[in-house]
PLY file of the C-alpha trace (Angstrom):
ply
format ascii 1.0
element vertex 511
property float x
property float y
property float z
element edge 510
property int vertex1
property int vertex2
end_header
7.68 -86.40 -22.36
9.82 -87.84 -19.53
10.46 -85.57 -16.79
13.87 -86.75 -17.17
13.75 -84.65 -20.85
12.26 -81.40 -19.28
14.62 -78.36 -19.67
15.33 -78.16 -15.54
16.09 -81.74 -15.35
19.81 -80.97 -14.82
20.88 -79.86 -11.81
23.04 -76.17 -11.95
26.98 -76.76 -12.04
27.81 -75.84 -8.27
31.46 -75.05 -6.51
32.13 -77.91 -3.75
31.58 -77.15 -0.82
29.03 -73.78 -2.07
25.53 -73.35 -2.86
26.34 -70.78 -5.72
27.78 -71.60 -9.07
31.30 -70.24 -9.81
30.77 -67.93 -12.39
27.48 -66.30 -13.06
25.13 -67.71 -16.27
26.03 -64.29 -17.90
29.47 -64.53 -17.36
29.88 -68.43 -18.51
28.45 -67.53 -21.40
30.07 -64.75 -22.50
33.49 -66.66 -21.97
31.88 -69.92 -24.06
30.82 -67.22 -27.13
34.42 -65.52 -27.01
35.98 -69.01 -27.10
33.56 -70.04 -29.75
34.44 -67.12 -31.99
38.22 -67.58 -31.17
37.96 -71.53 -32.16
36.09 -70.95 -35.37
38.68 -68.26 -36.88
41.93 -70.53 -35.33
40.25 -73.51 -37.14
39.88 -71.84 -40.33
43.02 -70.47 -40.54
44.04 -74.10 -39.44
41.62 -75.47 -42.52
44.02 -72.84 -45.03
47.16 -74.34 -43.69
46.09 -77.75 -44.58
44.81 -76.68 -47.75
47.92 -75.51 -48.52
49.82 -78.28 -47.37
49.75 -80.64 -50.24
51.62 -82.69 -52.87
53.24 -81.80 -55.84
52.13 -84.09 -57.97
48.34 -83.00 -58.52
49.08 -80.31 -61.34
45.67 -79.01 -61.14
45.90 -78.38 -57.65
47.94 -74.64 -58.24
51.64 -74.37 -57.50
54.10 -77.02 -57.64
56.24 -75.50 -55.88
53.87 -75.80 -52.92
55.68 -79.43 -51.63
54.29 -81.71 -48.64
54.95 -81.61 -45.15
53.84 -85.01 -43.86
55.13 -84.40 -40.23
53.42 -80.77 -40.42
49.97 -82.37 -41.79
50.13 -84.68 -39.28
50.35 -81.77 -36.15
47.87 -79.87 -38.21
45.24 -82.94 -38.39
45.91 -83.45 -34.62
45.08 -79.67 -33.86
42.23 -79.87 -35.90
40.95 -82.94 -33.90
41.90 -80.78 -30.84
40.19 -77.64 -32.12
37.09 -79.21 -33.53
36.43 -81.26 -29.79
36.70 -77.89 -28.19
34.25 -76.15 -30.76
31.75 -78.94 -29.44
32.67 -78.43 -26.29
31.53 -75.05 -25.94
28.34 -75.78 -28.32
27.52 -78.67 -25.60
28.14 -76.03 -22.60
25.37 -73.69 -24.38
22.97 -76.31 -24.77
23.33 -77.33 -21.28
23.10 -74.21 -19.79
19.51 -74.27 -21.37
18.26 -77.36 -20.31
19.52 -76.18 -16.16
17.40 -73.31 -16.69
19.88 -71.23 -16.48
18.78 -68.67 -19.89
15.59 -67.39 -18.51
16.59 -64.16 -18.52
15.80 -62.00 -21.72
19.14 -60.77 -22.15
20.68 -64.12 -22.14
18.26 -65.80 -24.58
19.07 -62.68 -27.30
22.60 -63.26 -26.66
22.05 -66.95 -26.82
20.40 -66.69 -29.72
22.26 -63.90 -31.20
25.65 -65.17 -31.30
25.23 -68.36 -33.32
24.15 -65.70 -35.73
27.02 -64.03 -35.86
29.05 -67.10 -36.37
27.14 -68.09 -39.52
27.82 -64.85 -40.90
31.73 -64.63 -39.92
31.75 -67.94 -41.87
30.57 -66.23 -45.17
34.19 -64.82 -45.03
36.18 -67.67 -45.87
36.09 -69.56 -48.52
35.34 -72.89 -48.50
37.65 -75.53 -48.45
37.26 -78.49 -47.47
34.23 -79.70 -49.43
33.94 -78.47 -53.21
30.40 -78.81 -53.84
29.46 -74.97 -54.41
32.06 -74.85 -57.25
30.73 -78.22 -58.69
26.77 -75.80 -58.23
28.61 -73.30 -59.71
29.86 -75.76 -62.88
25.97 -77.31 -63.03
24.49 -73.62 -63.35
27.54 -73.10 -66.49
26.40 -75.92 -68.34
22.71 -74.95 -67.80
22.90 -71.31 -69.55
25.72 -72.57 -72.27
24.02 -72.52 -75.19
24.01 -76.29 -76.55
24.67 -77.86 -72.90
22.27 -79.64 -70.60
23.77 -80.64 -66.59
21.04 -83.16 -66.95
22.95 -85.05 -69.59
26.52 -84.30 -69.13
29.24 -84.61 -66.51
30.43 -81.66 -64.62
34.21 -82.38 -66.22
32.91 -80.75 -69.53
33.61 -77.62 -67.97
37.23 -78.17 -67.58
37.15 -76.85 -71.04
35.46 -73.67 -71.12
36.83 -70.23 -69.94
35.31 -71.16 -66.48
37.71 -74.46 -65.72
40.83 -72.72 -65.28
39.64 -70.44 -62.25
37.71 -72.99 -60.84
40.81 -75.81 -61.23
43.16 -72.78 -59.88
40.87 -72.48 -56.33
41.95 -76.61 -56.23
38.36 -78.14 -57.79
38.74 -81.79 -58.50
36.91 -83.00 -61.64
34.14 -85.18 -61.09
32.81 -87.02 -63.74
29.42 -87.36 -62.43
25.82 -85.84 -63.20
24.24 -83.51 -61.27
22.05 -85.62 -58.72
19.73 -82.51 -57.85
16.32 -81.82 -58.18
15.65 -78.83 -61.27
14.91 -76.09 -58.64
18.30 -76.01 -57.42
19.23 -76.38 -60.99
17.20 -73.62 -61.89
19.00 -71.20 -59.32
22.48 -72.63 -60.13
21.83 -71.57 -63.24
20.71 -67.89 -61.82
24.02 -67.94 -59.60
26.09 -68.83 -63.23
23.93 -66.29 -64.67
25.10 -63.56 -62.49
28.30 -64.17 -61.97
29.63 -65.30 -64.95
33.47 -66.87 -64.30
33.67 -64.95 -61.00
34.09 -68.13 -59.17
34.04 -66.06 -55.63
31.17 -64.02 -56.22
29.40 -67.49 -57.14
30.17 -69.12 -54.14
29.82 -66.14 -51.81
26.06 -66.52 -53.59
25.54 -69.92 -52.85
26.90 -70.02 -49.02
24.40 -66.57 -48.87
21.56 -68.96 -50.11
22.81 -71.87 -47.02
23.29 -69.42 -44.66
19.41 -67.85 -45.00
18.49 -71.08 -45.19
19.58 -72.25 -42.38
18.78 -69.09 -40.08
15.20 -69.88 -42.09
15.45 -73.33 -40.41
16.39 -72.25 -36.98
13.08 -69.77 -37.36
11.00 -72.61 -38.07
12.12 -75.13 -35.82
11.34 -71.97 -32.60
8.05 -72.14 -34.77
7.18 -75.88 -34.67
8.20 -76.34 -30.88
6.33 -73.04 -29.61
3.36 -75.69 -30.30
4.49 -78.83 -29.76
7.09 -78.77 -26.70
7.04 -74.71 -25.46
9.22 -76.48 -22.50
11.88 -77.94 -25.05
11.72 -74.31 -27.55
14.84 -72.63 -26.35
17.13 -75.89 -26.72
15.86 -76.97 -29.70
16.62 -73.69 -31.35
19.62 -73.86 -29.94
20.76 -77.45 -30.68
20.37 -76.59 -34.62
21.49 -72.96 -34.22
24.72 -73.68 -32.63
25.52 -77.08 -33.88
29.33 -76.71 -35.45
28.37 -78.69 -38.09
25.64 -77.05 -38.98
27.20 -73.75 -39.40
30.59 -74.87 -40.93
28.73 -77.14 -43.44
26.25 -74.15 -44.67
27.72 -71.00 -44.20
31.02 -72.26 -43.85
30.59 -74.43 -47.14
27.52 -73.66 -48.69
25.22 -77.65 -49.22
22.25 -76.76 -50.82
20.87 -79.10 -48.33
20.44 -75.89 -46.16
17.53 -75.46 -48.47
15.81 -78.45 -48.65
15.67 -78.78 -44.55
14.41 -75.31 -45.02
11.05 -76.19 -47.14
10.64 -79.67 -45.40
10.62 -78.22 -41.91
8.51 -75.54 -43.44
6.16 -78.39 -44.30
5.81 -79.47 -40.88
5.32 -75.69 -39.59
2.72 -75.04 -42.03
0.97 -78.60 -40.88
1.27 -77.06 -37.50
-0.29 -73.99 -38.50
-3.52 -75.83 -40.21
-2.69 -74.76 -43.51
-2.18 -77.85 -45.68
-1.90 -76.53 -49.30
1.13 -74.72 -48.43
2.56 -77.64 -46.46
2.30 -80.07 -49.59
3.73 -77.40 -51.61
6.75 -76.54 -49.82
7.28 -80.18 -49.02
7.82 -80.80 -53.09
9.85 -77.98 -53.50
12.03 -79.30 -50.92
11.59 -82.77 -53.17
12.31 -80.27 -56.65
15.57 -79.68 -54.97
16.83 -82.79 -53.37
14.58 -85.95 -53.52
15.08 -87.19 -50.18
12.35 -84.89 -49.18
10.33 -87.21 -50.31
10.76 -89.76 -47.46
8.79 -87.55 -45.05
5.88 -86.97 -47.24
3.89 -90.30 -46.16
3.66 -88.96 -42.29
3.12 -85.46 -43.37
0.15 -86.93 -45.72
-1.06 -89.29 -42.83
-1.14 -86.18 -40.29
-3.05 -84.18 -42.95
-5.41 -87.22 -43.00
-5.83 -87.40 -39.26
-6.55 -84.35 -38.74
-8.71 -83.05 -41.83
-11.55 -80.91 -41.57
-13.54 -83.11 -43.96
-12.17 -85.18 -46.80
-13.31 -82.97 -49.75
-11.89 -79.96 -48.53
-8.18 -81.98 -47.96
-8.85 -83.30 -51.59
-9.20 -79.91 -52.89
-6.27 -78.24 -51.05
-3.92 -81.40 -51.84
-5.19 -81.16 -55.73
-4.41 -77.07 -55.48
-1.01 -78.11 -54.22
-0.40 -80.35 -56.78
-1.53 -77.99 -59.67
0.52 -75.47 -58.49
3.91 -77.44 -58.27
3.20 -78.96 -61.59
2.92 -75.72 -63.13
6.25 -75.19 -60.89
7.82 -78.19 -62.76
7.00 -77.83 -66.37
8.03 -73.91 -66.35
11.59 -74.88 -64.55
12.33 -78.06 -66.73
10.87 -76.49 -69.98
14.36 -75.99 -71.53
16.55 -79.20 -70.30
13.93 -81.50 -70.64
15.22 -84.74 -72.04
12.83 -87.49 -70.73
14.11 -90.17 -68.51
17.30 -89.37 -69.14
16.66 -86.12 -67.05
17.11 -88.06 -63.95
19.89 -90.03 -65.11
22.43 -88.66 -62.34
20.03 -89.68 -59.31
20.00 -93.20 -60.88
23.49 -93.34 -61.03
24.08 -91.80 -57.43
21.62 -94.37 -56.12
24.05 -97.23 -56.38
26.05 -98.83 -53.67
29.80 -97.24 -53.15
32.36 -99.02 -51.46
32.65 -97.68 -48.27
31.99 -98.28 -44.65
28.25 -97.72 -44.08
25.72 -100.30 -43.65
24.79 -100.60 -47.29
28.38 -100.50 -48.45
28.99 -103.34 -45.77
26.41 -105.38 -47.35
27.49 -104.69 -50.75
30.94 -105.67 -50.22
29.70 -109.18 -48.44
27.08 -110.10 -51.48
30.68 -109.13 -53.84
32.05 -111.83 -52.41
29.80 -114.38 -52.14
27.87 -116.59 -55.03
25.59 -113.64 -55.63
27.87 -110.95 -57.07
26.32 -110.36 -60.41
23.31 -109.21 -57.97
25.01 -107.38 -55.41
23.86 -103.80 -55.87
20.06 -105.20 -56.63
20.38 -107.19 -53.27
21.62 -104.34 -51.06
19.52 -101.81 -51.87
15.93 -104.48 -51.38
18.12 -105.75 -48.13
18.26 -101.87 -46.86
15.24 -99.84 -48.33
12.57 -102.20 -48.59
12.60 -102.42 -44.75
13.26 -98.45 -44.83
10.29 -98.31 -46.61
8.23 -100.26 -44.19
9.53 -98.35 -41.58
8.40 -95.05 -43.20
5.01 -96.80 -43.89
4.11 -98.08 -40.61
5.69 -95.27 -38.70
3.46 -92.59 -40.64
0.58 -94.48 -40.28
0.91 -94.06 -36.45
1.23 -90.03 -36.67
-1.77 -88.30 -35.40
-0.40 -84.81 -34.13
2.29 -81.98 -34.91
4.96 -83.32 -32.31
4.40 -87.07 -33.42
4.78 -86.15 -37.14
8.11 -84.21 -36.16
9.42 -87.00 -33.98
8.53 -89.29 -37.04
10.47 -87.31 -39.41
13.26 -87.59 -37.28
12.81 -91.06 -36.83
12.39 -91.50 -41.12
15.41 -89.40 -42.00
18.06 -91.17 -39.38
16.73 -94.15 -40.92
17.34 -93.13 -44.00
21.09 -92.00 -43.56
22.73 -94.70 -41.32
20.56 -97.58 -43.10
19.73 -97.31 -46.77
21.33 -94.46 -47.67
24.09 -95.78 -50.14
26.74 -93.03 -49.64
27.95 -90.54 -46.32
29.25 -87.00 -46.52
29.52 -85.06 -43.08
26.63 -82.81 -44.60
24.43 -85.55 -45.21
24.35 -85.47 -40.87
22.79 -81.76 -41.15
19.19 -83.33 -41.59
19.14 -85.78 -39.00
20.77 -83.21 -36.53
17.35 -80.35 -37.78
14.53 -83.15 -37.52
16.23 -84.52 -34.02
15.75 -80.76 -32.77
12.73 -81.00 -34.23
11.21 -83.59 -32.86
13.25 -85.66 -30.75
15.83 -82.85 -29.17
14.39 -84.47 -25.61
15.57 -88.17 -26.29
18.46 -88.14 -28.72
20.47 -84.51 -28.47
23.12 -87.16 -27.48
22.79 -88.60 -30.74
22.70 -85.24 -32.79
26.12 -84.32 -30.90
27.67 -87.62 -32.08
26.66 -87.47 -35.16
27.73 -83.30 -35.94
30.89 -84.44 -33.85
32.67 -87.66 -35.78
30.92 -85.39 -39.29
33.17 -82.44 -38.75
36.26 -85.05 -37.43
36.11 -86.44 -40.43
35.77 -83.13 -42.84
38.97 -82.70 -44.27
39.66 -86.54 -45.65
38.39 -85.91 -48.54
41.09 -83.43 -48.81
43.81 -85.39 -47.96
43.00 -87.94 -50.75
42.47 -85.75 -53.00
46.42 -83.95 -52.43
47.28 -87.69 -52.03
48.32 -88.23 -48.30
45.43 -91.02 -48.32
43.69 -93.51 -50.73
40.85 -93.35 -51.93
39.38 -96.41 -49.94
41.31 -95.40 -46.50
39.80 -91.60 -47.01
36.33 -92.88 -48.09
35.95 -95.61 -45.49
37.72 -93.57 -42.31
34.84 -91.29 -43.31
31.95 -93.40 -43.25
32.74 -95.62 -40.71
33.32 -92.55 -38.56
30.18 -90.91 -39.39
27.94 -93.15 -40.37
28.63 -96.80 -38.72
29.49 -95.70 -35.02
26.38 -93.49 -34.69
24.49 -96.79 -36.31
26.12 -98.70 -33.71
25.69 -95.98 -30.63
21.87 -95.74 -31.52
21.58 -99.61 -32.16
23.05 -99.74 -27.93
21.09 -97.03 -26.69
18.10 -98.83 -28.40
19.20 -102.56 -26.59
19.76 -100.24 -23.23
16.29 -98.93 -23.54
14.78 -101.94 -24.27
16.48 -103.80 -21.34
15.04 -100.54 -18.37
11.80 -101.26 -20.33
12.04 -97.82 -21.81
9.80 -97.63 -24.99
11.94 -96.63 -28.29
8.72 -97.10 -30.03
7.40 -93.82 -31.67
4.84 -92.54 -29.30
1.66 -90.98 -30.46
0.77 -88.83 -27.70
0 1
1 2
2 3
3 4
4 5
5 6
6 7
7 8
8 9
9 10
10 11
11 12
12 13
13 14
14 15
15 16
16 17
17 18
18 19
19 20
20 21
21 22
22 23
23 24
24 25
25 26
26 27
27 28
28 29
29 30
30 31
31 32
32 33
33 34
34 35
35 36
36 37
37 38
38 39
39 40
40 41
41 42
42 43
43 44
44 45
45 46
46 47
47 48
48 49
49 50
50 51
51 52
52 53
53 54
54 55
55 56
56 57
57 58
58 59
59 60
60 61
61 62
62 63
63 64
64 65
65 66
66 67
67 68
68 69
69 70
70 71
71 72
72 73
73 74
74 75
75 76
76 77
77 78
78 79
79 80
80 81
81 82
82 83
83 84
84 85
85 86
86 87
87 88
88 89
89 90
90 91
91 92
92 93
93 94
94 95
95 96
96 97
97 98
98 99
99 100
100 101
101 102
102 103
103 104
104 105
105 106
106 107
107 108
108 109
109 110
110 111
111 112
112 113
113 114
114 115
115 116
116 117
117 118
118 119
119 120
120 121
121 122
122 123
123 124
124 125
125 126
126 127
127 128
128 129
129 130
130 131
131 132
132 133
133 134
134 135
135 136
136 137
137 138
138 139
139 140
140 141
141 142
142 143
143 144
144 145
145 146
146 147
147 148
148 149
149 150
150 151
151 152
152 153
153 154
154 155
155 156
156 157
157 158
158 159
159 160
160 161
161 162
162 163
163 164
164 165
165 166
166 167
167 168
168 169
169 170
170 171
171 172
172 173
173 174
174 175
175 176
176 177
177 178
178 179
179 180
180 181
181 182
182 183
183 184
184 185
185 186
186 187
187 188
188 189
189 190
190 191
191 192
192 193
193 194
194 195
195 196
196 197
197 198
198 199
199 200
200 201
201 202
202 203
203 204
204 205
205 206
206 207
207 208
208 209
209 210
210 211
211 212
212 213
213 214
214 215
215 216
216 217
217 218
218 219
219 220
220 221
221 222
222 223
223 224
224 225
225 226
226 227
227 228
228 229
229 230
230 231
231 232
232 233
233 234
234 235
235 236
236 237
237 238
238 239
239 240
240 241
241 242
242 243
243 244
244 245
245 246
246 247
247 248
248 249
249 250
250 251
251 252
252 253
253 254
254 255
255 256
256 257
257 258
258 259
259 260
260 261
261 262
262 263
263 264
264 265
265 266
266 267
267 268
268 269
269 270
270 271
271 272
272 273
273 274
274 275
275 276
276 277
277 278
278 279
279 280
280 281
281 282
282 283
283 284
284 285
285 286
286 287
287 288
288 289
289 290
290 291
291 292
292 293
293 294
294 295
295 296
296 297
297 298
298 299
299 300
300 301
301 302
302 303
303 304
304 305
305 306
306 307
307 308
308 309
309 310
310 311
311 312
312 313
313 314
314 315
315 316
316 317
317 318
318 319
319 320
320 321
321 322
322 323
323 324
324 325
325 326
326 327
327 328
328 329
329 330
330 331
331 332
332 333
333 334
334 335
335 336
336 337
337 338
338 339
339 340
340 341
341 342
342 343
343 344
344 345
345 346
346 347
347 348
348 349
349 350
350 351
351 352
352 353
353 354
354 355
355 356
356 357
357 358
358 359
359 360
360 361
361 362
362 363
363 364
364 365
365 366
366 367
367 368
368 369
369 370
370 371
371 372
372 373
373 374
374 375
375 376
376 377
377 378
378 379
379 380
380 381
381 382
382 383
383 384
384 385
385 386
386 387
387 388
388 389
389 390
390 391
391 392
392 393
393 394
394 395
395 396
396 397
397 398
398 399
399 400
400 401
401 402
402 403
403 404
404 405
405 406
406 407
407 408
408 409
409 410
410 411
411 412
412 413
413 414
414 415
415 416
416 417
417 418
418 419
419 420
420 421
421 422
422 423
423 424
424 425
425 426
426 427
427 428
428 429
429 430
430 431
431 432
432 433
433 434
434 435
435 436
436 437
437 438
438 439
439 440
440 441
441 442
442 443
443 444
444 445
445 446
446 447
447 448
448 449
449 450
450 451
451 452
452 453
453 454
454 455
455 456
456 457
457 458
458 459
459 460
460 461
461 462
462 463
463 464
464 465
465 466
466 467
467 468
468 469
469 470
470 471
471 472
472 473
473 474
474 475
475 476
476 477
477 478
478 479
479 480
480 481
481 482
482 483
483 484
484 485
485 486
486 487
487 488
488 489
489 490
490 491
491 492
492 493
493 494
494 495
495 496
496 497
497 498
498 499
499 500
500 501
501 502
502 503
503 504
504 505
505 506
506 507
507 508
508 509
509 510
C-alpha cells in the first residue's frame, strides 16, 4: 500500500497562523453527529413533503384532492440536493478525521462507531418512500403462500386483486408487471414476512427494513473482520466508509433492498476465506447467489484463493463437495413447492435484457437500434459488455493469491459489473460497489465510493417524480443512470488515464 493511502497521510486541519486545530477531535465530531442526525430527520420529513406533492391524475396514488405544486416541488428537489450534499458532507468529515489520525482515542472510535448505528435504527422509523421495493417483497411473499399462486410464474400486478392490493395501492405502490428476479431464499423469507403479517403492509415492511438493517450492521462487522487481517492500518476507515455511507443507510434501513443481505453472505465469504475455513465460505457465498445471483460474479476469485492457498487438494475437494451437498439440500427443500422447471427463472431472464437508459449497455443498445443490426441489438450488447466482463473476472481471479488481493478483486469484479455490463441502474445497485471498495480498495478509490453513494442518493427520488408524473419515463430513467452510473464510468475511466500517465499501476496487485 502507498504511503500516500496510510491512515496519517493527511495532515490535521490547523487555524492559520496556529499550531492547534480549532476545535478539538471530540468536539468536531460531536457537532458533525448532531448535524448528521439533524440532516437525516429534515430530509425525511423533506422526502414526505415530496411524497405528498403529486398529481391528481394517478388515481391509485390516494387522494385526489392532493393537487401539484410544481413551483413547491421544484424548492423541495433543490433542498433535497442541498440537504443530501450536506449529509455527505459530514459523512466525508468523519472519514477524514480517521485517516488524520485523529480517532485514536477509545472514546472517539465507540462514538465513531456508535453513531452510524443509531442512524440506521432512527431510519427504521419512517417509512419508506422513495423506492417501493419492500412492498413489491411484500407482494412476492403473498403470491408465494396463496394457495394456487407461484411469484415464479406470475407478475406482481396479480395482487392488485386480492384483499392485499388496496392497502398496498393506498401507501402509493405502482404496479409492476414484472417477475420476481430473486433468488428462492429471499423468496422463501418473503414468503415468511407475508406469512406473518398477513395484509399489515407496515408490519411487513418494518420486517423487511429489520432484515436490511441487521444486515448491514452484519456487513459493517465483517468488513472490521476482513481488514483486522488484511490492512489493520486501513480497519477504522473502512468500517467507517460502509458504516456511515448515506447511501448505505438510507437505502437499507431507510428502504429496506434485500441487497443488504446478499453483501452480507458474500463478504461473509471472504471473512470466512480469511479465517481458513473454506466450507463455510462456499456456502455462504451461494446463499448470497440463492438470494440475488450477482453473487455469483465473485465466486471465480474466491475459488482461485481457495486454490492458492489449499492445504492439499483432497481435503479442498472434500470441503468444496460438503459445501455443495449442503446448499443443494438448501435448494431442493426451499424450491420444493414453486418448482416449475426453467420457467422458475423466467424473471432473471427477462430482467437480463437491455433497458433504455443511460448506462453503458443501454448506450450500446440504443446505437446497434439504430444501425443495420437492430433485429440483434440486445444479443450484441450484452456479448459487447459481458463477454469482456467475463474475461475480466477470469483473468483477474486467476491473479488472487491472498485475503486482501481477493477483496481488492471483488471490488474490482463488482464495479465492473455495475457501470459495464450490468443492463439496468438503481441508486441501491451502488451499495455493493461502495461494501467491496471498503473492503478491499477503501485506500485507492474512497473517492470513487463517495461519488458513486453521492450522484445514487441525488438521484433517489426520480423515480418518484415519474411515477406522480412531473417527469417521463425516459427523462426520469436516463437523469438516473447517467447520473449514477455513466459519470462514475467516466470519473474512474480519468482517474485510470491519470494513473496511467504518473506511471501509477491500476493493475490489480497481488501482494
Amino acid at each position: 500500500m502507498a504511503q500516500a493511502d496510510a491512515p496519517t497521510a493527511d495532515l490535521p486541519a490547523q487555524v492559520r497562523g496556529g499550531g492547534r486545530p480549532f476545535l478539538s477531535a471530540q468536539q468536531r465530531l460531536l457537532a458533525v453527529s448532531a448535524a448528521s442526525i439533524a440532516l437525516y430527520v429534515i430530509t425525511w420529513r423533506l422526502e414526505q413533503a415530496i411524497f405528498h406533492n403529486r398529481l391528481a391524475v394517478p388515481a391509485s396514488l390516494g387522494d385526489p384532492a392532493n393537487a401539484a405544486n410544481r413551483s413547491l416541488l421544484l424548492w423541495q428537489m433543490l433542498l433535497y440536493g442541498v440537504l443530501t450534499v450536506l449529509t455527505f458532507a459530514a459523512y466525508l468529515a468523519v472519514v477524514r478525521m480517521c485517516r488524520r489520525g485523529e480517532l485514536t482515542d477509545l472514546r472517539l472510535r465507540r462514538w465513531a462507531l456508535g453513531v452510524p448505528i443509531f442512524l440506521n435504527i432512527l431510519c427504521l422509523l419512517w417509512v419508506p418512500l422513495l423506492s417501493q421495493d419492500v412492498y413489491s417483497y411484500l407482494a412476492h411473499g403473498y403470491l408465494g403462500v396463496l394457495p394456487g399462486h407461484n411469484p415464479f410464474l406470475e407478475p406482481i400486478e396479480v395482487v392488485r386483486d386480492t384483499t392485499l392490493g388496496p392497502p398496498l395501492v393506498a401507501l402509493g405502490w405502482h404496479i409492476s408487471p414484472d417477475i420476481t428476479p430473486y433468488g428462492v431464499l429471499w423468496t422463501r423469507l418473503e414468503m415468511s414476512v407475508a406469512a406473518l403479517c398477513g395484509d399489515n403492509v407496515l408490519a411487513a415492511a418494518l420486517c423487511f427494513k429489520v432484515i436490511a438493517l441487521l444486515a448491514s450492521l452484519g456487513s459493517a462487522g465483517l468488513i472490521w473482520r476482513i481488514l483486522g487481517h488484511t490492512s489493520p492500518a486501513l480497519q477504522l476507515q473502512g468500517t467507517l466508509a460502509y458504516l456511515w455511507n448515506p447511501l448505505v443507510i438510507m437505502e437499507f434501513a431507510g428502504e429496506g433492498h434485500n441487497d443488504a443481505l446478499m453483501i452480507l453472505l458474500s463478504v461473509g465469504a471472504v471473512a470466512a476465506c480469511v479465517a481458513c475455513r473454506p466450507t463455510l465460505s462456499v456456502i455462504a457465498q451461494l446463499l448470497g447467489f440463492l438470494t440475488k445471483y450477482t453473487c455469483l460474479l465473485f465466486f471465480p476469485a474466491q475459488l482461485c484463493y481457495l486454490w492458492r492457498t489449499r492445504r492439499s487438494a483432497v481435503q479442498l475437494a472434500a470441503q468444496i463437495t460438503l459445501a455443495l451437498l449442503v446448499v443443494i439440500a438448501v435448494a431442493v427443500i426451499l424450491y420444493a413447492p414453486l418448482w416449475a422447471g426453467m420457467h422458475t427463472f423466467q424473471g432473471i431472464l427477462t430482467r437480463a435484457d437491455t433497458v433504455s437508459s443511460a448506462t453503458l449497455s443501454g448506450i450500446a443498445g440504443w446505437l446497434l437500434k439504430h444501425s443495420p443490426l437492430k433485429q440483434m441489438a440486445a444479443t450484441i450488447t450484452t456479448a459487447l459488455l459481458t463477454l469482456p466482463v467475463l474475461a475480466f473476472i477470469a483473468w483477474s481471479s486467476l491473479r488472487v493469491n491472498s485475503p486482501a488481493a481477493l477483496a481488492r478483486t471483488c471490488a474490482w469484479i463488482s464495479l465492473a459489473y455495475l457501470l459495464i455490463a450490468s443492463p439496468d441502474y438503481w441508486s441501491w445497485y451502488a451499495c455493493i460497489p461502495v461494501a467491496w471498495i471498503a473492503v478491499g480498495e477503501v485506500g485507492r478509490l474512497f473517492w470513487l465510493a463517495f461519488l458513486m453513494s453521492l450522484t445514487g442518493r441525488l438521484v433517489a427520488p426520480l423515480e418518484l417524480l415519474h411515477v406522480h408524473g412531473y417527469l417521463s419515463w425516459h427523462a426520469a430513467k436516463g437523469t438516473i443512470t447517467a447520473l449514477g452510473s455513466l459519470v462514475p464510468l467516466l470519473a474512474l475511466a480519468f482517474w485510470g488515464w491519470r494513473q496511467w500517465q504518473l506511471g501509477r499501476p491500476v493493475a490489480l496487485s497481488t501482494r
